[in-house]
C-alpha positions in Angstrom: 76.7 167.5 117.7 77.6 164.6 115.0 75.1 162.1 117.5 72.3 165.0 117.2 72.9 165.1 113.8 72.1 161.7 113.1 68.4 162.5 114.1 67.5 165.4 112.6 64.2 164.7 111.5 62.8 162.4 114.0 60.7 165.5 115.8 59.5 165.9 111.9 58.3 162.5 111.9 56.9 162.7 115.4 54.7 166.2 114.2 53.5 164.1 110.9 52.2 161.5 112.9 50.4 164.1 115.2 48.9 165.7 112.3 47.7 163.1 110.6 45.8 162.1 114.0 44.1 165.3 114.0 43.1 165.0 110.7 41.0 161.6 110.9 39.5 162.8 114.3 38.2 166.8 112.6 37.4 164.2 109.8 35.0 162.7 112.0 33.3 165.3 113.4 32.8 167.0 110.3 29.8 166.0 107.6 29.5 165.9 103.3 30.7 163.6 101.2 34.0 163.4 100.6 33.9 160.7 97.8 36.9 158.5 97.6 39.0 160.8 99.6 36.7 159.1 103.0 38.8 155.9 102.9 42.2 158.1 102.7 40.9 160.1 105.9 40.1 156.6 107.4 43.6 155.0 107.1 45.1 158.2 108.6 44.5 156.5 112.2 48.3 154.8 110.6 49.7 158.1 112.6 49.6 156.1 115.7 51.5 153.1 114.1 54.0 155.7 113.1 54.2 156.7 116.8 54.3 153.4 118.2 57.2 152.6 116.0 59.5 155.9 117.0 59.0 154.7 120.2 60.3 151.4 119.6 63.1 153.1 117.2 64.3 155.9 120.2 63.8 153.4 123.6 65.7 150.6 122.1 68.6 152.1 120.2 70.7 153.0 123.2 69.9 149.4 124.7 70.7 148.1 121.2 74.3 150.0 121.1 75.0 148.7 124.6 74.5 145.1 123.6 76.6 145.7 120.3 78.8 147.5 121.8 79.1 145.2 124.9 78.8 148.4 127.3 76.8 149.2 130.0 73.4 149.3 129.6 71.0 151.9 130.3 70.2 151.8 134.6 66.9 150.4 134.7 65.6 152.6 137.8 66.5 156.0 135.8 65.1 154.7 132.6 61.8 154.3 134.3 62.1 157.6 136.1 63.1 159.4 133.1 60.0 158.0 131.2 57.2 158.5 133.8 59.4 162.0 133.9 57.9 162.4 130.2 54.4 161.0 130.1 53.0 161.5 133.6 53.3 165.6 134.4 51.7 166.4 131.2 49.2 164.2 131.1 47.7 164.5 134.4 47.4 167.8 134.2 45.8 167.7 131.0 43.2 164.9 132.4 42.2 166.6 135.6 41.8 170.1 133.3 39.4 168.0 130.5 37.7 166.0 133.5 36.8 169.5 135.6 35.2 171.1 131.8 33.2 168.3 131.4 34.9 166.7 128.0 36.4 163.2 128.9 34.5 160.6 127.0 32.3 158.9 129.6 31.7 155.8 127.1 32.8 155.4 123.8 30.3 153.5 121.4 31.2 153.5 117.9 31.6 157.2 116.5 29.3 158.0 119.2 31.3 159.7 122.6 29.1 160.9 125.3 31.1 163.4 126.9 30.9 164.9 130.3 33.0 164.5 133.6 34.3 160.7 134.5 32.8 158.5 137.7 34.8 158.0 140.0 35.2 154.0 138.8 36.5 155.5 135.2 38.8 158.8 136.6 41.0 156.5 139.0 42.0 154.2 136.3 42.4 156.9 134.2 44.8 158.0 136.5 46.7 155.1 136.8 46.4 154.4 132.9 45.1 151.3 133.0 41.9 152.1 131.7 42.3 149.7 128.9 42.5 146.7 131.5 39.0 147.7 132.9 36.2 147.4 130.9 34.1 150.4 132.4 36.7 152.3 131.2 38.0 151.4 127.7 37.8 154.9 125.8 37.3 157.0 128.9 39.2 160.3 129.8 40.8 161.5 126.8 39.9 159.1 124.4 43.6 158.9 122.0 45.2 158.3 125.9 44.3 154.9 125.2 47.3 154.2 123.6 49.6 155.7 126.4 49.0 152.1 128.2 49.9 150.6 125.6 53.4 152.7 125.4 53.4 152.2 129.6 53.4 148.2 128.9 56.5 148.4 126.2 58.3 150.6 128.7 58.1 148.1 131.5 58.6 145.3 129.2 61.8 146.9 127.2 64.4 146.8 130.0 63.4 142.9 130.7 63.8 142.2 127.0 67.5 143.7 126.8 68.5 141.8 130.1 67.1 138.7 128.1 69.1 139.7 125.1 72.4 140.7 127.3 72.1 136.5 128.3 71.5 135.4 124.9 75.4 137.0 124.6 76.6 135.5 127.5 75.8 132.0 126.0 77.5 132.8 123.1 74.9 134.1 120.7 76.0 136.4 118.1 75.8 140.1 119.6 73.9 141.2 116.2 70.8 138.3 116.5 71.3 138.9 120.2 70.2 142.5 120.1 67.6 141.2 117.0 65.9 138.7 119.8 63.5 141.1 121.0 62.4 142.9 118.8 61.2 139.1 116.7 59.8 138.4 120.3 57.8 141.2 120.1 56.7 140.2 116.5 55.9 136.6 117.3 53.7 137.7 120.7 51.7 140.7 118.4 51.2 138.4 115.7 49.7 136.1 118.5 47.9 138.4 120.6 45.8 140.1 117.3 44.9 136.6 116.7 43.8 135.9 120.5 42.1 139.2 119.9 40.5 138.9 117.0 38.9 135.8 118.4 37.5 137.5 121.2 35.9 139.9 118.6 34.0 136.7 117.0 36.9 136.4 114.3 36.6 140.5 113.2 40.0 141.8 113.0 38.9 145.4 114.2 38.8 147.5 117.3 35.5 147.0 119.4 34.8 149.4 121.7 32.3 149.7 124.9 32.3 147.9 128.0 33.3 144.8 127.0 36.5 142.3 128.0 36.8 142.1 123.7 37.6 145.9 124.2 39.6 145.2 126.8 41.9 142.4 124.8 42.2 144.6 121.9 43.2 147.7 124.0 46.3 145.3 125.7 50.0 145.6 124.9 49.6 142.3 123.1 48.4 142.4 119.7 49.8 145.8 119.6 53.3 144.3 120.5 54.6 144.2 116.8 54.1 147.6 115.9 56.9 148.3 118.4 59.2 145.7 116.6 59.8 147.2 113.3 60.9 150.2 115.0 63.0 148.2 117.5 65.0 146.3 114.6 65.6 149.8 112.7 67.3 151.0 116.1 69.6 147.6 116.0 70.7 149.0 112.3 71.1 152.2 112.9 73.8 151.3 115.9 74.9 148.6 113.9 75.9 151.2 111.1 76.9 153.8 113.8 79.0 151.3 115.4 80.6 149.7 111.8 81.2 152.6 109.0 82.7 149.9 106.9 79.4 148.6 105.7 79.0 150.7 102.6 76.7 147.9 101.2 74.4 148.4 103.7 74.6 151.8 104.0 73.9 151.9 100.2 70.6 149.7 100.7 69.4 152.1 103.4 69.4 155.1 100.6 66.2 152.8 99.0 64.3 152.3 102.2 62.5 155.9 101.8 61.3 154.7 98.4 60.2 150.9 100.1 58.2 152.7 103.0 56.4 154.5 100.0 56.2 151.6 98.2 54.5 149.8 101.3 52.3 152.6 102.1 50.3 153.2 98.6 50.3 149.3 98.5 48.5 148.9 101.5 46.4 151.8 100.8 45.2 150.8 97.1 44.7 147.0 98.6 42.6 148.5 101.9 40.0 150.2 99.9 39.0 147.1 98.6 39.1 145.0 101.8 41.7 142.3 101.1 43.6 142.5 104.6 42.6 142.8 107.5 43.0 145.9 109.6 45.6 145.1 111.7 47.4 143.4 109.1 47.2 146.9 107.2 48.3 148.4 110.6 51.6 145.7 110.7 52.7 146.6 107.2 52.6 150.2 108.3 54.7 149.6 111.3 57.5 148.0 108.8 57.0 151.0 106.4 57.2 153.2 109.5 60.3 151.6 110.7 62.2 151.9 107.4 61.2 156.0 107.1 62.6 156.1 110.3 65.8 154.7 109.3 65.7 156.7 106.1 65.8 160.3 107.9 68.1 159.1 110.6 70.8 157.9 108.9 73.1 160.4 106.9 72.7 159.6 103.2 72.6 161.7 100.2 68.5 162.1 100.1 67.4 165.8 100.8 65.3 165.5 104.0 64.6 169.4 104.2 60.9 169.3 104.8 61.2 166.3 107.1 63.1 168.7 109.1 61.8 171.8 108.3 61.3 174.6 111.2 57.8 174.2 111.4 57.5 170.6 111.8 60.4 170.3 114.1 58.6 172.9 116.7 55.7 170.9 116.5 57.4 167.9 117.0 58.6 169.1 119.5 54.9 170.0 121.6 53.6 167.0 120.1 52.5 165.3 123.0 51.0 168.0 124.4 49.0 168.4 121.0 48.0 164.7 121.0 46.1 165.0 124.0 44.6 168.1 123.4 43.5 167.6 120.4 40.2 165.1 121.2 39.2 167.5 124.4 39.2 170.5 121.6 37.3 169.1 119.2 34.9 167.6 121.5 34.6 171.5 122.8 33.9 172.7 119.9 31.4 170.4 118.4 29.4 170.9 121.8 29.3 174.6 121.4 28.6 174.6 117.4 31.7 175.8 116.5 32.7 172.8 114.1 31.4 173.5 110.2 29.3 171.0 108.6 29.5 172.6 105.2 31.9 169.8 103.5 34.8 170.0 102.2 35.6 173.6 103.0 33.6 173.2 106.3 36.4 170.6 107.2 39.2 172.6 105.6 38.1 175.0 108.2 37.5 172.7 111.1 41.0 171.4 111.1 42.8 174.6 111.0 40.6 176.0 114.0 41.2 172.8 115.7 45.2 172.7 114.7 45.1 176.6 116.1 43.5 176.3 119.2 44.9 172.4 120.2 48.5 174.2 119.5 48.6 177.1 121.2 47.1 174.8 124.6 49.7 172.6 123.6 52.7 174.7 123.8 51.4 176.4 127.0 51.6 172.8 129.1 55.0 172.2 126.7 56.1 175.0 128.5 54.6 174.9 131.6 54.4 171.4 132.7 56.4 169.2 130.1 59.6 171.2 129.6 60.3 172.0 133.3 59.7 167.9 134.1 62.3 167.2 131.0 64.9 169.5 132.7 65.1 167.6 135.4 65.9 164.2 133.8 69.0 166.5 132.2 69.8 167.6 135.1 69.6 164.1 137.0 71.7 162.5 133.5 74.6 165.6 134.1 74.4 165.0 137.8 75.5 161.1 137.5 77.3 160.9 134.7 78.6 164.4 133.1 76.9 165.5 129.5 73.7 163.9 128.7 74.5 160.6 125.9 73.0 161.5 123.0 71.1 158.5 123.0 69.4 159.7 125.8 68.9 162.9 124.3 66.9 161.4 121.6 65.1 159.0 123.6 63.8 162.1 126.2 61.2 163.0 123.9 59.5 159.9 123.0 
């Protein structure tokens, strides 16, 4: 119980991020002006950074511990089981129920979807998720699902970065910078793909969609490489600090990096609505405040974290997934039949809690139906080979 204590609050974090998701895509179905408050709804597409950054955080950390730890690391053919275990169930299911109503995006122009069932060219790579490498089918199916090929690219990539690291060792490299390497590989090669990409977009540093290879380049694991990073560093301090309870210095520097992800966040926010950064620049600095509230409500420090880990954002933490891909299909539903309000600000106030209502209670119905009986059997394949389930793998199952 003292390793599940240690992430309380990470199913929180995981139902903030969902929510905030929602709340840019009702935002955008929904009309009035909204004054100042437009640019706020704007930035809330920062949920996915947060995502993108637990992931890191929750796949690396028990590859981190290993390495610092010099233990066995993780099996390679049950980590990949275990994670297309997690994503695959739910999500078909989901696709081939959205594709047989009608409401996968069959293009995806700017702010303009044209919904309706998927060609056959779009469904199979939709099915595959690799829809982001074909350019008929950027923004097809459910249109959020794009960034599940991006989190399919850092799970084949992650084991192959901590065998790299695990040889850094063996050639005498500190264990702490060895378990560090990947996550500042990651760094470098975002950093370097947003550039590539942003080339490919004639020098904009913002997301192009249609049917276009620019679409395509921006939609690879590449420049979206760094927002894994952040998180993947906090999982190196976190076993660091699980590993070596002598570092009170540390420990005591990790109490302030709930205030520095604040910090960060209103920062970027204040500087965006002027323009001075780019958007993926605003999206990196988000990872690193990402990654730091991460290690804020993990580690055990003094700070109350009660809403963090309140009931109700823990259960929808928990169905998260679920929610994020049944959110888009619901909305687009809904705007179809006229069931969205266009009356402003209390139009929208409405919008989002019929969307929240309806996308949860679909949600916890494939939680329960598809997703929870596929996440019993990675337990049950974990007790099988090696008695209770770690608690690193524990954390990492819902990711």
């Amino acid at each position: 119980m003292e390793g599940r204590s240690r992430l309380v609050g990470i199913e929180g974090l995981r139902a903030l991020a969902a929510v905030a998701v929602i709340t840019i895509h009702t935002w955008a179905y929904s009309s009035g002006s909204f004054g100042r408050a437009n640019a706020l709804f704007a930035d809330l597409d920062q949920g996915l950074t947060l995502f993108f950054a637990l992931s890191g955080f929750l796949l690396y950390r028990p590859f981190a511990a290993a390495l610092l730890d010099g233990s066995e690391m993780p099996g390679a053919r049950a980590y990949l089981r275990n994670r297309a275990l997690r994503i695959i169930p739910a999500y078909l299911v989901i696709l081939l129920i959205v594709d047989a109503a009608g409401l996968a995006v069959t293009r995806q122009l700017t702010g303009h979807p044209q919904i309706g069932q998927l060609a056959i060219g779009q469904l199979i790579p939709n099915l595959f998720l690799v829809q982001n490498y074909v350019p008929s089918a950027v923004g097809t199916g459910i249109a959020p699902a794009w960034t599940l090929v991006v989190e399919v690219a850092f799970y084949l990539t992650l084991p192959l970065l901590a065998a790299g690291a695990a040889l850094i060792i063996r050639r005498r490299v500190g264990r702490v910078q060895a378990a560090l390497a990947p996550a500042a590989l990651l760094l470098v090669v975002g950093l370097a793909g947003q550039l590539w990409a942003a080339r490919m977009n004639t020098g904009q540093w913002r997301l192009a969609w249609g049917d276009s290879w620019t679409a395509v380049a921006q939609r690879s694991f590449l420049p979206a490489a760094i927002l894994f990073s952040f998180g993947m560093a906090g999982a190196v301090l976190v076993a660091l600090l699980e590993r070596d309870r002598e570092r009170q210095r540390l420990r005591r520097a990790v109490r302030w990096f709930g205030p520095a992800a604040l910090l960060i966040a209103v920062a970027m926010l204040a500087v965006q609505q002027e323009r001075f950064v780019s958007r993926w620049l605003f999206s990196d600095a988000f990872a690193l405040a990402s990654a730091l509230l991460i290690v804020w409500v993990v580690l055990p420090t003094r700070r109350p974290r009660r809403v963090i880990a309140s009931w109700p954002l823990t259960q929808l933490g928990v169905i998260s997934y679920s929610v994020y891909l049944w959110h888009a299909p619901v909305i687009y539903w809904l705007h179809l039949h006229g069931g969205l309000s266009q009356n402003g600000r209390s139009g929208f106030a409405l919008n989002w809690l019929l969307v929240l209502t309806i996308t949860v209670c679909l949600a916890t119905l494939t939680y329960l139906l598809v997703e929870k009986p596929a996440l019993s059997r990675k337990r049950r394949a974990i007790r099988e080979r090696s008695g209770p389930a770690p608690v690193e793998l524990i954390a990492a199952e819902a990711s």
